[in-house]
N, C-alpha and C positions, 0 to 999 in steps of 0.2 A: 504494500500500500504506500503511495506518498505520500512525503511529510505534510499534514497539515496547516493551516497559518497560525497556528501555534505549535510547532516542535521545538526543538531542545535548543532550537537556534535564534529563536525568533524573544528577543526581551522584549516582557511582561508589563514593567514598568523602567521609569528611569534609570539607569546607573549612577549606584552612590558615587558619593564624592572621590571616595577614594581607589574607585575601580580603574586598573588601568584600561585605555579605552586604544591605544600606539604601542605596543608595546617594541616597536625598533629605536620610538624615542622616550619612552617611557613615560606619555602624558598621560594624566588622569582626566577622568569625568570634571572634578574640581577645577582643574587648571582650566579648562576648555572653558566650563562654566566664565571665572572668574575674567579672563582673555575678554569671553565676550561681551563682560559687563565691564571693562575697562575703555575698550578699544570700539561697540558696536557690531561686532563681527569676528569672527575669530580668524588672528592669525596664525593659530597652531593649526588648525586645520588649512589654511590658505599655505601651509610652511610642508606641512604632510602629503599633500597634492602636488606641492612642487618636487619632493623627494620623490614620490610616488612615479611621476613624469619623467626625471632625470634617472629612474632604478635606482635608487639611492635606499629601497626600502627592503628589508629583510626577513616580512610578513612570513612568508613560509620556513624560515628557520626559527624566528624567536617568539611566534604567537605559539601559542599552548594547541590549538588547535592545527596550526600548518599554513594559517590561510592569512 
């Protein structure tokens, strides 16, 4: 059967603050949160999109999952 749009992957609610959310650069929920309430928009994630672009990110070695 396929995963339904609630499987094991799919969060339920927000991730706390202290959830790592990057783990190639180790941002958390928190940080991202606080970014966008400093700045309007987050540059950690405008910073992770550009590592992302450039390969510079190492998702399937250092996420717990592969991905």
């Amino acid at each position: 059967m396929p995963p339904g749009p609630f499987d094991a992957e799919t969060p339920t609610s927000p991730p706390a603050d202290g959830e790592v959310i990057c783990f190639c650069f180790g941002h958390t929920a928190g940080a991202i949160r606080e970014d966008v309430r400093r700045h309007g928009r987050s540059t950690i994630l405008e910073a992770i999109a550009a590592a992302r672009k450039d390969s510079r990110c190492r998702c399937a070695a250092v996420h717990p999952l592969g991905r």
